[in-house]
C-alpha positions in Angstrom: -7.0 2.5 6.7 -5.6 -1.0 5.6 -7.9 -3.6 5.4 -7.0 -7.1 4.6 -8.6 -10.5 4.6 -7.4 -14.2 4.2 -8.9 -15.8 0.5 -8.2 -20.0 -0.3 -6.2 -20.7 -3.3 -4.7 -23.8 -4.6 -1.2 -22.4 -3.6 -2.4 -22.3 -0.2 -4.1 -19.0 1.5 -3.3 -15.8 0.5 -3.3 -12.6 2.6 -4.8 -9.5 0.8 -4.5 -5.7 1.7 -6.2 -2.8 0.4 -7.0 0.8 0.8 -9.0 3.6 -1.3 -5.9 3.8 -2.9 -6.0 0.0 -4.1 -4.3 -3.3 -3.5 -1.3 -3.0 -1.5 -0.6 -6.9 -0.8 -1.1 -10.5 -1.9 1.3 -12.4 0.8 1.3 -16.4 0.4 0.7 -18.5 3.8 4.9 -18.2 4.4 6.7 -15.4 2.6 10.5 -15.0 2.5 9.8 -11.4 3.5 6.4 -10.7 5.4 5.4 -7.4 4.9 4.4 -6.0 8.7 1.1 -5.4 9.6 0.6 -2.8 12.0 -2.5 -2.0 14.4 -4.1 0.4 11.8 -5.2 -2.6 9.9 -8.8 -3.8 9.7 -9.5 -7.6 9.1 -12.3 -6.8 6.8 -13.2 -7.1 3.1 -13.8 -4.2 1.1 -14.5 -3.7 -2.8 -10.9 -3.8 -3.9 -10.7 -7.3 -1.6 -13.6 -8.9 -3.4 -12.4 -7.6 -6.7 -8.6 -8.9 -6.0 -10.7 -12.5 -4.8 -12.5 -12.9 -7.6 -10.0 -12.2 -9.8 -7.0 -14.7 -8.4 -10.3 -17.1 -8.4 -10.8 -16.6 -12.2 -7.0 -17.2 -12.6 -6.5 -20.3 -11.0 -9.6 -21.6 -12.4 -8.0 -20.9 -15.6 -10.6 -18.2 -17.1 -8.5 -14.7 -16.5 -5.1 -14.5 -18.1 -5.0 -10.4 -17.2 -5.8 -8.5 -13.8 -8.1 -5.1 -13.7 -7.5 -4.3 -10.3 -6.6 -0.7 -8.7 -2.4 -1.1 -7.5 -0.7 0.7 -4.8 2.4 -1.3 -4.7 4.5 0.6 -1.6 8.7 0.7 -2.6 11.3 2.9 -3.9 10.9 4.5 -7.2 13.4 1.5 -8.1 11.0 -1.0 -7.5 8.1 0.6 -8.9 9.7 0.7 -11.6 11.2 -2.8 -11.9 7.4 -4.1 -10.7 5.6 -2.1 -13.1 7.9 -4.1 -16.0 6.6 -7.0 -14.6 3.3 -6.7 -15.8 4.4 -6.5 -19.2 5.1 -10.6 -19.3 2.4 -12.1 -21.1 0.5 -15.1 -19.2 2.6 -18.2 -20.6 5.4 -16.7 -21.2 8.9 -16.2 -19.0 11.7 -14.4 -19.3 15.4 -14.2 -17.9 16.5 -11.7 -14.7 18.9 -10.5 -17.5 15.8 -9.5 -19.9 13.6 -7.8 -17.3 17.2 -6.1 -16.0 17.1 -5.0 -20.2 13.5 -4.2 -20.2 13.9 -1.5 -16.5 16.8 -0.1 -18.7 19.3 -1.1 -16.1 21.5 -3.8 -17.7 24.1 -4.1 -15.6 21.7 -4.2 -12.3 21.0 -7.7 -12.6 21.5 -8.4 -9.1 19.5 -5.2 -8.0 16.4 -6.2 -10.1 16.4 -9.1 -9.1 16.3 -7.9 -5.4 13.6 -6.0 -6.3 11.6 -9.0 -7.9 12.0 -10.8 -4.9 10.2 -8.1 -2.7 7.2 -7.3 -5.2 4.5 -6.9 -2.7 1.4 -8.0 -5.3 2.7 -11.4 -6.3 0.8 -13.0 -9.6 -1.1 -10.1 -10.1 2.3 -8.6 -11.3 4.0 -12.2 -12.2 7.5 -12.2 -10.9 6.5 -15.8 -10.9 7.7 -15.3 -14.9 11.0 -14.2 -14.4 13.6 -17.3 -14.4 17.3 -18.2 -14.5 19.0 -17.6 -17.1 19.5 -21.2 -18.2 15.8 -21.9 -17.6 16.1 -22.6 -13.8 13.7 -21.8 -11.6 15.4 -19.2 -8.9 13.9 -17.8 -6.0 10.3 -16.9 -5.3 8.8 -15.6 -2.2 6.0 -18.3 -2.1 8.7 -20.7 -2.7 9.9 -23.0 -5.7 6.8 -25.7 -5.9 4.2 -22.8 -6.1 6.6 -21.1 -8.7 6.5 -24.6 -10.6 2.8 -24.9 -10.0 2.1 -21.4 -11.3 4.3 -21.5 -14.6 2.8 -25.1 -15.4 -1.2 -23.7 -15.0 0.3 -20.9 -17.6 1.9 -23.5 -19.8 4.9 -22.1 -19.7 7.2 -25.4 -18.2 6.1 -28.6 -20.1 4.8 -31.0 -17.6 7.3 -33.5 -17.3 10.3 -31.2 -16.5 12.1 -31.7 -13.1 13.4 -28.3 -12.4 15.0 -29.0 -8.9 16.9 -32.2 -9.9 
């Protein structure tokens, strides 16, 4: 059984879904690429909800840097794989679609990584939000370009008087 709830952020609300098995889904207010719901979930907090809650309420508030949370990310072995990378970007720091297609092992997948980043289901707990253009642009993000900005400037890692998008 899936349950999920709806928890406030300053990047608007976030949907969160878990089982025994863990957190399955941190969805912003309007993804690029909804995950379904189906009928067998439950709106209803459980431990790994309040856990996930409290955690992304420690982040934004600036006093958690790292997630303890139980993950059950659903996608190929691909995408495990690329999203398990992820979590290896410190908080602060970004690095290229090239490096984290380096870091998989997969060099010349570029294109396919970065497909894979763009469906990661558990979003700031494993910080896609870190992984930029090449040249330092900000590219695609499934809770759109400002909250990227707004997440890599609470890190520190875009100085505050950058305009990205111009």
């Amino acid at each position: 059984m899936i349950r999920y709830a709806h928890v406030p952020s300053p990047v608007g609300p976030l949907l969160l879904a878990a089982s025994d098995e863990g957190l399955h889904l941190i969805e912003f207010q309007n993804p690029r690429h909804p995950m379904s719901q189906c009928d067998a979930w439950e709106s209803r907090e459980c431990g790994v909800i309040r856990r996930a809650a409290t955690q992304l309420g420690e982040y934004f508030d600036g006093e958690r840097r790292d997630f303890d949370l139980p993950l059950a990310p659903r996608g190929t072995a691909f995408q495990l794989d690329v999203w398990h990378t992820l979590a290896s970007i410190p908080y602060g720091a970004t690095i290229s679609y090239a490096q984290l297609a380096q870091r998989v092992g997969k060099p010349s997948a570029m294109r396919a990584v970065g497909a894979a980043n763009g469906r990661n289901p558990l979003p700031i707990v494993l910080p896609c939000h870190r992984v930029i253009g090449s040249n330092g642009s900000l590219t695609g993000f499934g809770g759109g370009l400002p909250t990227k900005e707004f997440l890599l400037r609470m890190e520190g890692a875009l100085p505050a008087t950058v305009d990205l998008f111009g």
